[in-house]
N, C-alpha and C positions, 0 to 999 in steps of 0.2 A: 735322813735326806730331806731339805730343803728344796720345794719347787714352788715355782712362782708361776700366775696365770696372767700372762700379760696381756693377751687378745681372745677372745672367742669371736668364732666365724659365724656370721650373723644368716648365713643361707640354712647349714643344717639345722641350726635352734628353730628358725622361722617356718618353717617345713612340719619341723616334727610338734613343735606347737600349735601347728594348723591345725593338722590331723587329733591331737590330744582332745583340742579343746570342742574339734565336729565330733566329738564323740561324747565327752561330759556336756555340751549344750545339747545335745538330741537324748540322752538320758535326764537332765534336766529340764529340760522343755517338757516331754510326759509327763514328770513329775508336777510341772508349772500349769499343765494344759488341763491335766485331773482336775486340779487344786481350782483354775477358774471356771471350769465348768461347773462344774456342782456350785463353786457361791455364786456364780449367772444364776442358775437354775432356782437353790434357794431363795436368791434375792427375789427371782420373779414370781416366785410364790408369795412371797412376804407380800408383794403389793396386792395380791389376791386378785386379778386377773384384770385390774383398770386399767391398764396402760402394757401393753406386750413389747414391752423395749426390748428383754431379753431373754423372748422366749424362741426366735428365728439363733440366738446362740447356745441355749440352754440346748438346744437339739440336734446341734451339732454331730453328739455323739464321739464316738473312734474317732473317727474323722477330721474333729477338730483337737482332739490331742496327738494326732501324729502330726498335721500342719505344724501344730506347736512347737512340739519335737523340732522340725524342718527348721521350721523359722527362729526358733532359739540356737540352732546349732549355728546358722549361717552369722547369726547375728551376735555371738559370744565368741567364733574361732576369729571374724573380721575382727572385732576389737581389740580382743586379747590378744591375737599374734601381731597385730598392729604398737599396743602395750610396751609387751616384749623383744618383739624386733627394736624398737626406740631403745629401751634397758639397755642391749645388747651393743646398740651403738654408742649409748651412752657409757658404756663401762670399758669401751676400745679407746673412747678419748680421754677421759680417766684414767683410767690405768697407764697409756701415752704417757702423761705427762706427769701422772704423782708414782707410778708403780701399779702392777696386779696383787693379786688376793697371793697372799705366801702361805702354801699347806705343810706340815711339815709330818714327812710317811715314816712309820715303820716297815720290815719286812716280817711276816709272822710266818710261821710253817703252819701250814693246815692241817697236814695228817702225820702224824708220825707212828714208825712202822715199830710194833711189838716182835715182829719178827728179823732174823737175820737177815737178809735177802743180799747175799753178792750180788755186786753189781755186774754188770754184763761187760766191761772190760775185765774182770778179775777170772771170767769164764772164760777158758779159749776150747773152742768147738773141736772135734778132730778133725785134722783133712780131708777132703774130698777125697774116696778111694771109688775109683770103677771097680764095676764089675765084670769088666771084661777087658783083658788085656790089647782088644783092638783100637780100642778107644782111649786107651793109655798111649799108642804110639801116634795115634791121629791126634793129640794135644801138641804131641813134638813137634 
């Protein structure tokens, strides 16, 4: 089977790319936020106390790596979903006019059964039989 991708719908991509990327920017921003504190902090050792440029961030602390976190997540999903929403509209007027992406699927069986197993039309149940011939003439 031959399918083709002619349009993707630029609200669910832009949505879900939001969210993806407030979550890799605020895991990368800690990451980012560690990373600048400590060489604040080094750096203002290094100068050996002449000049306190960054010693008011060096002390930031927690504090200033979860800002980080904040401020990278706000600042990498704007972008990026901004990025991508563009991609997406970009690939709707493309694809318009030259063609979409052609996949071309197999169908594969995932499980297959070692056992016999009839299948449930091959099976016929036996009739309903009451147990009480009152209710056999209340059906009439």
């Amino acid at each position: 089977m031959i399918y083709e991708i002619k349009r993707i719908p630029p609200g669910p991509v832009i949505k879900v790319c939001f969210f993806v990327f407030l979550f890799v920017g605020f895991i990368l921003g800690l990451f980012y936020g560690m990373i600048i504190i400590n060489l604040l902090a080094s750096l203002g050792s290094l100068l050996n106390g002449e000049e306190e440029i960054f010693a008011d961030y060096a002390n930031m602390g927690i504090f200033g790596i979860v800002m980080m976190g904040i401020v990278m997540s706000i600042i990498s999903s704007v972008i990026m979903t901004a990025l991508i929403g563009l991609s997406v509209v970009c690939y709707n007027v493309i694809a318009g006019m030259l063609g979409g992406v052609k996949l071309e699927l197999s169908e594969i069986e995932l499980y297959q059964s070692t056992y016999n197993i009839p299948s449930p039309s091959a099976v016929n149940p036996p009739p309903y039989q009451s147990e009480s011939p009152q209710e056999d003439m209340n059906e009439q």
